[in-house]
C-alpha positions in Angstrom: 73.3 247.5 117.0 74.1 244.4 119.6 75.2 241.2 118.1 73.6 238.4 119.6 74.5 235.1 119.2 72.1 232.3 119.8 72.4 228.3 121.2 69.4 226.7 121.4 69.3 223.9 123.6 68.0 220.2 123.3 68.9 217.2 125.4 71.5 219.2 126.9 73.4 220.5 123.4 73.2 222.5 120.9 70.9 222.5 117.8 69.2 224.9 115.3 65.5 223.5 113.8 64.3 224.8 110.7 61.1 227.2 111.1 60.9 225.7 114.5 60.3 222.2 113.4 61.3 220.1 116.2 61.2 217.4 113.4 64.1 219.5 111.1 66.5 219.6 113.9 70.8 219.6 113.2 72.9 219.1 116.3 76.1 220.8 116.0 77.8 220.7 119.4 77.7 218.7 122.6 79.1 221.1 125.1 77.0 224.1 125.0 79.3 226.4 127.6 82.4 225.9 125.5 80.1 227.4 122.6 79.2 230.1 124.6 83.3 230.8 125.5 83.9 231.0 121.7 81.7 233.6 121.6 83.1 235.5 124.5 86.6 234.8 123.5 85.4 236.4 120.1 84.9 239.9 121.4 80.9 239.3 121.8 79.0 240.5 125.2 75.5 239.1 124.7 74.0 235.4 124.5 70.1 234.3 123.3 69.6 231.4 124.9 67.0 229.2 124.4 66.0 226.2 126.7 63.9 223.8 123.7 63.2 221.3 126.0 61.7 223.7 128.4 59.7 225.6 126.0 58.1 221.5 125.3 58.0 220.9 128.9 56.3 224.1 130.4 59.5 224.2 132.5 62.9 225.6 132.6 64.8 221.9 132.1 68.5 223.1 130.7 68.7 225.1 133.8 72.4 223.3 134.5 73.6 224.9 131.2 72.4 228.4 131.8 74.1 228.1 135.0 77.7 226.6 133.7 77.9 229.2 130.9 76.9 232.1 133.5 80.0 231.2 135.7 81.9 230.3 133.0 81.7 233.6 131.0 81.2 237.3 131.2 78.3 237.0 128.7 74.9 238.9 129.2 72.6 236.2 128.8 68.9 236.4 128.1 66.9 233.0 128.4 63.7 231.8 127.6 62.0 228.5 127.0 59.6 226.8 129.7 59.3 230.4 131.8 55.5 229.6 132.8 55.5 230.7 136.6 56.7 232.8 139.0 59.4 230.0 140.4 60.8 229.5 136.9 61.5 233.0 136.7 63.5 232.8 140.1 65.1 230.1 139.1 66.3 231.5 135.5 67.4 234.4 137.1 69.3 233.0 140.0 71.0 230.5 137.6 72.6 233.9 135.9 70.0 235.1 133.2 70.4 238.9 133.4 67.4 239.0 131.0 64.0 236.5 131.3 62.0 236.3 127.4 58.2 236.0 128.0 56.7 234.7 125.0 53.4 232.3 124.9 53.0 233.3 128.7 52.6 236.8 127.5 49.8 235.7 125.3 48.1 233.9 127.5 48.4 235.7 130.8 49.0 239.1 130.4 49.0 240.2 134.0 51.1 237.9 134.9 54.1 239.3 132.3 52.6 242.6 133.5 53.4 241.4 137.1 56.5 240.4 136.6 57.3 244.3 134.5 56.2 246.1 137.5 58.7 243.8 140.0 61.4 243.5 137.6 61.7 246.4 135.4 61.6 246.5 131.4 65.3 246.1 131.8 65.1 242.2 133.3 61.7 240.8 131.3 61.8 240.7 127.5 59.2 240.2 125.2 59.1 237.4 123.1 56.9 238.5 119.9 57.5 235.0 117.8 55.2 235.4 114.7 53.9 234.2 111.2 52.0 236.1 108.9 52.0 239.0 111.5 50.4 236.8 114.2 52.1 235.8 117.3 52.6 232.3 117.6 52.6 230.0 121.0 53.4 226.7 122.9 56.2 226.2 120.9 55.6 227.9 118.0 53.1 225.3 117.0 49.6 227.0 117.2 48.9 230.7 116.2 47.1 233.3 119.2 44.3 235.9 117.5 47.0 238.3 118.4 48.5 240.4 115.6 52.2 241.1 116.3 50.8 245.1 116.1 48.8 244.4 118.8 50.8 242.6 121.0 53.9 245.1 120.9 51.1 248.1 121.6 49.6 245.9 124.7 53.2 245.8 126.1 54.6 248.7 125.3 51.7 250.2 127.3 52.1 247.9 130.1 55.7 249.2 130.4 57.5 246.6 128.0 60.4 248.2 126.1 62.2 245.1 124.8 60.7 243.3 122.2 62.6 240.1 120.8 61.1 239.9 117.2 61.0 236.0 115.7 60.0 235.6 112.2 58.8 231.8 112.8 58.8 231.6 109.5 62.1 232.4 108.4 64.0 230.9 111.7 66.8 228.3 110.6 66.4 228.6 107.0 69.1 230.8 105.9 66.9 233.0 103.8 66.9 236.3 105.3 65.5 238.3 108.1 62.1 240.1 107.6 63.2 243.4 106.9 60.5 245.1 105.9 58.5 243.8 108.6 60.9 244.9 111.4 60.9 248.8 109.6 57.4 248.8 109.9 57.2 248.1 113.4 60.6 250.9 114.1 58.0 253.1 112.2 54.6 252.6 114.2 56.6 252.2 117.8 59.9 254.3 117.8 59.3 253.9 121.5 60.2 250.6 121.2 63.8 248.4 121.4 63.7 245.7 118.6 65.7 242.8 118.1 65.5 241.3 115.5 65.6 237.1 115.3 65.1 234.5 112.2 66.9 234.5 108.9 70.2 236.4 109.2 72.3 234.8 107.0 74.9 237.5 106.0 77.2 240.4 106.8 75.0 242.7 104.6 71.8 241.2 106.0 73.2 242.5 109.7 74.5 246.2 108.1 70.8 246.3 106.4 69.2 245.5 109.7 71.7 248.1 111.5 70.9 250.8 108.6 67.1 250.2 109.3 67.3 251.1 113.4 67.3 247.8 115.0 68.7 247.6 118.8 69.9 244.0 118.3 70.1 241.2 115.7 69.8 237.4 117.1 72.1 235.0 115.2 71.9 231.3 115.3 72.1 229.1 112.3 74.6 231.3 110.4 77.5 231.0 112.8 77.5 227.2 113.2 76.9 226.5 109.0 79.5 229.5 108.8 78.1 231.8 106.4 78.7 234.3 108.9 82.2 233.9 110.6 83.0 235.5 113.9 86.0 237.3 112.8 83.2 239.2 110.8 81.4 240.5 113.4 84.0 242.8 114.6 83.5 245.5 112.8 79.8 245.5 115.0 81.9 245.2 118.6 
């Protein structure tokens, strides 16, 4: 299973918000790229990371960051946040996003996503499956689609998706746990399928539960910067 560490940026640094509250939001750094070096200098290859202010804007606005911590490190970076049209895409991928995360855009304009999996390959565009009480949730995870998250992994899958980036909106920030036995149901129905899992990983056993139940990747965010997970612990998963 990959370890992937998350920054999440707003205004330019980074911050965590509490079940994607921008209202409950805790800054913890300034300089986002030296964040990402930590992480590289700690053994990790992959970064989540998430443009906030893009995501509010419709836009890719932190694309600056994304392009200092691509030069900067070796990381494998996946970004989403504000990727609405073909030009953001470019632009996210020519800043040094190997990966681009198409979430509300997926919901509410499937061919374009579908458009971008038939150019780019399943490899390059992930899907962003954010969701509460098993529906996908949009625009910032403020309103909730008519899709179930079922539905919207089987849509992809059959549209040639392979990558699905599992957000428990609910859980995300809080320290309380990932959704376990939602993520083993969904291994179950699509074996097909590459999960990674995002929102409530708190602990080392939370990650070796996730890793027991098949998971391709576990996102972590909050728990490195309040420390309950340290990087030194995350070796054993390199």
């Amino acid at each position: 299973m990959e370890i992937i560490p998350a920054i999440d940026l707003l205004n330019g640094q980074c911050v965590r918000l509490s079940a994607g509250d921008f209202a409950r939001q805790t800054t913890y750094d300034a300089d986002p790229v030296a964040v990402a070096q930590r992480f590289a200098d700690a053994g990790l290859r992959r970064l989540h990371l998430v443009d906030l202010d893009g995501a509010r804007a419709g836009r890719p606005v932190n694309l600056s960051v994304l392009e200092a911590i691509a030069r900067q490190t070796s990381l494998d970076i996946d970004a989403g946040g504000g990727i609405q049209t073909d030009a953001a895409l470019a632009q996210v991928l020519a800043a040094g996003a190997a990966h681009a995360t198409a979430g509300s855009l997926a919901v509410r304009e499937p061919a374009t996503v579908q458009g971008w999996l038939a150019r780019h390959g399943a490899g390059t565009i992930f899907l962003g499956a954010d969701f509460k009480d098993e529906h996908i949730m949009i625009n910032a995870w403020l309103d909730q689609s008519t899709l179930t998250l079922r539905g919207f992994i089987a849509d992809f899958l059959a549209a040639g998706g392979t990558t699905f980036i599992c957000t428990d909106v609910s859980k995300d920030g809080l320290l309380q746990g990932p959704a376990l036995a939602t993520y083993q149901g969904l291994i179950a129905a699509f074996p097909e399928a590459r999960f990674i899992a995002s929102g409530g990983v708190t602990t080392i056993a939370d990650l070796e539960r996730l890793a027991e139940a098949g998971l391709q990747g576990a996102i972590i965010g909050k728990a490195l910067y309040e420390g309950t997970i340290a990087l030194a612990d995350l070796r054993r998963f390199l």
